[in-house]
C-alpha positions in Angstrom: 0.0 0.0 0.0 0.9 3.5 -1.2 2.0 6.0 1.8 -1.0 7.8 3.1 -2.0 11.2 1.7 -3.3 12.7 4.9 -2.4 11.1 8.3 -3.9 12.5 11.8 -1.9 11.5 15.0 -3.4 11.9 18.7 -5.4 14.8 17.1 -7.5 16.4 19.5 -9.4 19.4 19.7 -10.9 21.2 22.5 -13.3 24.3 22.4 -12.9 25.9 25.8 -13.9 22.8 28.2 -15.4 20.9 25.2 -14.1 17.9 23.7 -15.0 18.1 20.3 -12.5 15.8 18.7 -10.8 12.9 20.6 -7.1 12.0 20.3 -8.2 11.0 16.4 -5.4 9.0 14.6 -6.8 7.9 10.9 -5.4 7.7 7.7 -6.6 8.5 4.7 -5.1 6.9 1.5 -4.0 8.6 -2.3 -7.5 8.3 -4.4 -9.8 6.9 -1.9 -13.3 7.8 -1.3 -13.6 8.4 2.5 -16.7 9.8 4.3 -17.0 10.5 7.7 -20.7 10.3 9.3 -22.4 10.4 12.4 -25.1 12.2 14.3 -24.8 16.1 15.0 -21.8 17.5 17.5 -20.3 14.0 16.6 -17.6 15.9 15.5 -17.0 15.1 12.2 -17.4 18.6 10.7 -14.4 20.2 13.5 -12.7 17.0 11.7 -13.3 18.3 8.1 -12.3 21.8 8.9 -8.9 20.8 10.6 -8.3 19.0 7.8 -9.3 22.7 5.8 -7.4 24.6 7.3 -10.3 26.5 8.7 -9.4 25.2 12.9 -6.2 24.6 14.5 -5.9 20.9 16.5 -5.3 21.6 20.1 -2.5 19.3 20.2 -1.3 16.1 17.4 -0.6 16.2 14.1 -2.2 16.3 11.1 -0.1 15.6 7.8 -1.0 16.2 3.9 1.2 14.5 2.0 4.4 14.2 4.6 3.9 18.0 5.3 2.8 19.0 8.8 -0.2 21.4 8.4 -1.4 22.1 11.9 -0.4 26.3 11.3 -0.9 26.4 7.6 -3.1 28.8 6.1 -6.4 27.6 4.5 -5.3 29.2 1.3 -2.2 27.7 1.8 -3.4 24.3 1.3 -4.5 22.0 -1.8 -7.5 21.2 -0.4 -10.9 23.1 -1.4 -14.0 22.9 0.6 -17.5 22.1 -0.6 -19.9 23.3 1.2 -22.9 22.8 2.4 -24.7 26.2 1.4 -22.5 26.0 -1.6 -21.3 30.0 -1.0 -21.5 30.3 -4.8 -21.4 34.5 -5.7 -24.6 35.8 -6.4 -24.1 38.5 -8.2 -21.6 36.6 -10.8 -22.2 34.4 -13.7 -21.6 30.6 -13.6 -18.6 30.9 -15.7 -16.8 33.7 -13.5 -17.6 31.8 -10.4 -15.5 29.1 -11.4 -13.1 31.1 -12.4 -12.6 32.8 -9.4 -10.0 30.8 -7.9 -8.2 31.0 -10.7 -8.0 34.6 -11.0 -7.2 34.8 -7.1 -4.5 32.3 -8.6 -3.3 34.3 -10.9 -4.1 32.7 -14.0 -4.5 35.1 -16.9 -8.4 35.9 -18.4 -8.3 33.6 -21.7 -6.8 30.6 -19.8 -8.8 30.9 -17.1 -11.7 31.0 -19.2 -10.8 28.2 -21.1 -10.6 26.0 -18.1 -13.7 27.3 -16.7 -15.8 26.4 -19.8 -14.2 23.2 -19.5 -15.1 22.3 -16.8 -18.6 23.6 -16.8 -18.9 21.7 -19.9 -17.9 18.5 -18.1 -20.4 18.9 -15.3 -23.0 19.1 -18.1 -23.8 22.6 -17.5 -21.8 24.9 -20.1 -25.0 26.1 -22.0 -25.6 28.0 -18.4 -22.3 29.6 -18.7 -23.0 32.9 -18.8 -26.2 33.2 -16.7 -26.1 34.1 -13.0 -26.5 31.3 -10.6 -28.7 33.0 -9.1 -31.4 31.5 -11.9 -30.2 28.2 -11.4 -31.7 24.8 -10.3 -30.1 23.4 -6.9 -28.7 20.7 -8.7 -27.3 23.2 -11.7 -25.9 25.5 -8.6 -24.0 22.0 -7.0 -22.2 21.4 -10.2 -21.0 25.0 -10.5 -20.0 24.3 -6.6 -17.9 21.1 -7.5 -16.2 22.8 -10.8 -15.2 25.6 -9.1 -13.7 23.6 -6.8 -11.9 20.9 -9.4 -11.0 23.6 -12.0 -8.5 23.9 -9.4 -7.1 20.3 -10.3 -6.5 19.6 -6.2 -5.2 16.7 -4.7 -7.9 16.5 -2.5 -11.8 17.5 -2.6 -13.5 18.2 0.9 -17.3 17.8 1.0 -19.4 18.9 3.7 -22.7 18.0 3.6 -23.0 18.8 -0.1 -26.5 17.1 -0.9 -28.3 17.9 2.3 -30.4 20.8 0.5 -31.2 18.8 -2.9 -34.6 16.9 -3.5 -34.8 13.2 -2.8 -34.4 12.0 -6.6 -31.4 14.5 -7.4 -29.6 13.3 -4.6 -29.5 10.2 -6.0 -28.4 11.9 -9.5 -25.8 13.3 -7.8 -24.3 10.6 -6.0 -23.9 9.1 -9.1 -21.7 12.3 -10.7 -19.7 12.5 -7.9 -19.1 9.0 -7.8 -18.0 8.8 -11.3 -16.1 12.4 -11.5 -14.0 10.7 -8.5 -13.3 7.5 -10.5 -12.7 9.6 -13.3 -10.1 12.1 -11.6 -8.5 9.3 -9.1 -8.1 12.4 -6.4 -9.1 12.0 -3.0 -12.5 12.8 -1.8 -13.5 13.4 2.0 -17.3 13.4 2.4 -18.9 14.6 5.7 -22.4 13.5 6.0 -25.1 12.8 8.1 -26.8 10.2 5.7 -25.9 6.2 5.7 -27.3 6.2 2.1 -24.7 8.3 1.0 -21.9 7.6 2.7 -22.9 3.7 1.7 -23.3 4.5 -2.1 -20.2 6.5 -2.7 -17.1 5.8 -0.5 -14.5 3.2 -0.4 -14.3 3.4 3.5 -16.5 5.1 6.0 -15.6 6.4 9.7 -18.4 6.4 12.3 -17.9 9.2 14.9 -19.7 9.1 18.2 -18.4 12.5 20.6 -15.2 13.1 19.2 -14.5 9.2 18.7 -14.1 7.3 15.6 -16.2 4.4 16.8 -15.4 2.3 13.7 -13.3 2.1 10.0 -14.5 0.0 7.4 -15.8 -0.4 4.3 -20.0 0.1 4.2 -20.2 -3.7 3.8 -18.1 -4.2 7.2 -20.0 -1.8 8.9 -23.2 -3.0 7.9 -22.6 -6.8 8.8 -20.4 -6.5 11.2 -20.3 -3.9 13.5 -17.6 -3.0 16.0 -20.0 -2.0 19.3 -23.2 -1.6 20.2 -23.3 2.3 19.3 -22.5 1.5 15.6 -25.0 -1.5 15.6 -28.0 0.6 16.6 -26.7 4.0 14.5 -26.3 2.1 11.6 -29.1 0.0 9.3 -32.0 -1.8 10.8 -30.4 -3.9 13.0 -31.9 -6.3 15.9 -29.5 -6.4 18.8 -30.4 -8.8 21.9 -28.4 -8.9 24.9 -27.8 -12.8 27.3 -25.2 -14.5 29.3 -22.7 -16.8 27.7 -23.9 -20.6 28.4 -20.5 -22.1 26.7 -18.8 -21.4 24.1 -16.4 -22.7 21.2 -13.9 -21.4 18.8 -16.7 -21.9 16.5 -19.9 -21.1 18.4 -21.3 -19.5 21.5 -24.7 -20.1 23.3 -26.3 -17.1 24.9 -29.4 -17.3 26.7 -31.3 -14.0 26.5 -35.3 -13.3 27.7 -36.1 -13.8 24.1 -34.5 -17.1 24.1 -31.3 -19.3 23.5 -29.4 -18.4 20.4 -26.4 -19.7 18.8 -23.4 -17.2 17.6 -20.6 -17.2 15.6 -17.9 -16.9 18.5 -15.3 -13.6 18.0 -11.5 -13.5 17.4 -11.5 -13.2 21.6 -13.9 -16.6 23.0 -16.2 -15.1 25.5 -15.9 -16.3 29.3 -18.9 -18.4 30.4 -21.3 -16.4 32.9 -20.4 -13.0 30.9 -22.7 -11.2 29.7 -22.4 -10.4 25.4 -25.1 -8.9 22.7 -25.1 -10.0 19.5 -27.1 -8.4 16.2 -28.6 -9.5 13.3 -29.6 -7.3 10.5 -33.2 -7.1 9.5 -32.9 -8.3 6.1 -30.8 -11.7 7.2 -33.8 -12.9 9.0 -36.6 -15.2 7.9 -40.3 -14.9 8.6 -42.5 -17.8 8.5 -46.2 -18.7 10.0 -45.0 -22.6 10.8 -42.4 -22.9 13.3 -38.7 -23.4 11.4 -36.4 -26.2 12.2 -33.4 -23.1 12.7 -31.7 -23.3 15.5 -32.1 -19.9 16.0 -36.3 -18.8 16.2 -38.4 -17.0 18.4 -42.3 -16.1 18.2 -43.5 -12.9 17.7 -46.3 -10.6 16.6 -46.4 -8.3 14.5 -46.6 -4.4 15.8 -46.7 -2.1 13.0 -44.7 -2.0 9.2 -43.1 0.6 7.5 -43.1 1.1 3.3 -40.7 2.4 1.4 -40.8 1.9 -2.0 -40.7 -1.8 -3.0 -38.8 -2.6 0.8 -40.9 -2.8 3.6 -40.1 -3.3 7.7 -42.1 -5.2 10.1 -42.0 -4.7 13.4 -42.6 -6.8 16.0 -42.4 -8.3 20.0 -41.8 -11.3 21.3 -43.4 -12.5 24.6 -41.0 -10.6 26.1 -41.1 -7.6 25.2 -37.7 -7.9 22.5 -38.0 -5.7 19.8 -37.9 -7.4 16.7 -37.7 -5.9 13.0 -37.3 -7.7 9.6 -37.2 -6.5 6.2 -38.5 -7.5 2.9 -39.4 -6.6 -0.4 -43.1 -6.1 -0.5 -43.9 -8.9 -2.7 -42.7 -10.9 -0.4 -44.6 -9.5 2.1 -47.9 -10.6 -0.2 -47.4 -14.0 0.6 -48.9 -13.6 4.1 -51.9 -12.3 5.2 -49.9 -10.3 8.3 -52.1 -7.3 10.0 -50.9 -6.0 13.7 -51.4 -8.9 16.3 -50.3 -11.6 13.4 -48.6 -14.3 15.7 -45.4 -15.6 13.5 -41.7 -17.0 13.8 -38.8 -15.4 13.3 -35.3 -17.7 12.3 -31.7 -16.6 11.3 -28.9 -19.0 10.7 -25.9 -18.4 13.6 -23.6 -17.6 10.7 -25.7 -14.4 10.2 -25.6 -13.1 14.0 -22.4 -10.9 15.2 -21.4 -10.9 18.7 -20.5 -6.9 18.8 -17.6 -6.1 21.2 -18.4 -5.2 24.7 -21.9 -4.0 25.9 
């Protein structure tokens, strides 16, 4: 593996008494996608802006490239911001907002024009050249955004919360243009967001923050199966966790017994003591609903509570006897197949491959 382009070491920052970023180390490699999510004051956007220029850590180091950056100016740095509002110029065109770094740069008028149109032309928006963004659509405005940032040809984009203001259906149009303009350029991108959809769709790795903590690395297929703790398991997904003591235990599997019933595990790196008390979580999608008792070793009876649609994908939620939450998750023409209203008395299975021991409690 290549040498990282940005490392942070024992990074902290502190806003008075306020923690807002703990003694971070993470690093983030030449062309990867990396976003960084978690719920507000998680402080992943006093991450973003270190990394900006735009706050100094307390104490650590934060690298770009080999080069120590904790002092250096934000213009200074190869490393333009996205944000969230966008912070386009009103009063100027599409085309001279682009170019504005440029000419802050340096760059002379025809070049700078040149690459401007360029680039416009590559987000799919040169016909709106010369009109002022103010007349724009919001996803005509987040191209001009990204462009004036990439006509910069950086090392690294920074993203904060770019598609928080956009409709539902041009996020998704979006995810997809950033996605690809990342493939394309092979820089690095560093996404902030608050969305797992996002952060799931586009990056390469994601980091979950939880006050000032990176509370797990991975990629969004890690994350999603196999959660580091409990906080990750209930932030991320739909996710049933259930808590018991260790009966016994194997290199291959452990048996916890939990109010909702005995259940078999696939036993961690580190076999659990005996008497100890563990959760585990299965993800709503891995497990099976069926109105016959199953031969799994793993099952429980339930009833049905409520269900949520989305689309084609709909939850169920229900409660054993009790009281465990339970929630599963199908496509609605599964769901067809049964004739389930709230009170419907069914059973739930999983196979022990499919349930995660998370670490700790």
């Amino acid at each position: 593996m290549s040498d990282p382009l940005v490392t942070f070491r024992n990074v902290q920052k502190r806003f008075g008494d306020f923690v807002a970023v703990r003694d971070m180390t993470l690093d983030i490699q030449p062309g990867e996608f990396l976003a960084i999510m978690g719920s507000s004051g998680c402080g992943k956007t006093t991450t973003l802006r270190m990394l900006a220029g735009l706050e100094q850590p307390t104490r650590g180091e934060i690298r770009i490239a080999g080069r120590l950056m904790n002092d250096v100016k934000p213009h200074d740095r190869d490393t333009p911001l996205v944000w969230q509002s966008l912070a386009l110029f009103p009063f100027l065109t599409a085309r001279e907002n682009v170019e504005f770094g440029l000419k802050m740069r340096g760059v002379d008028k025809a070049e700078r024009k040149r690459r401007a149109l360029e680039w416009l032309d590559r987000m799919h928006i040169g016909e709106f050249a010369d009109r002022s963004v103010d007349t724009l659509s919001g996803g005509q405005k987040q191209r001009v955004a990204l462009a004036r940032s990439l006509v910069m040809e950086p090392q690294m984009l920074l993203l904060d919360e770019p598609l928080s203001a956009l409709d539902a259906n041009l996020v998704i149009r979006m995810q997809g243009v950033l996605t690809q303009l990342q493939k394309e350029l092979g820089i690095t991108f560093v996404y902030v967001t608050h969305s797992q959809s996002e952060a799931f769709a586009m990056a390469d790795r994601v980091v979950i923050m939880s006050q000032g903590d990176i509370a797990q690395i991975g990629t969004p297929k890690d994350i999603y199966r196999a959660p580091a703790n409990r906080f990750v398991a209930e932030f991320v997904g739909r996710n049933n966790i259930l808590t018991g003591t260790v009966k016994e235990a194997s290199s291959e599997t452990t048996r916890l017994a939990t109010p909702a019933g005995t259940f078999m595990v696939e036993t961690p790196e580190t076999e659990p003591q005996t008497g100890t008390k563990r959760s585990f979580v299965v993800s709503a999608d891995l497990v099976s609903l069926s109105l016959e008792e199953p031969t799994a070793a793993n099952r429980v009876h339930a009833k049905v509570i409520s269900e949520e649609f989305i689309g084609s994908v709909v939850t169920l939620f229900l409660e054993s006897g009790d009281g465990q939450e339970f929630k599963v998750q199908m496509q609605e023409r599964q769901l067809m197949n049964y004739d389930l209203h709230a009170g419907s008395q069914v059973w739930l299975s999983w196979e022990t491959e499919n349930a995660h021991m998370l670490d700790g409690d």
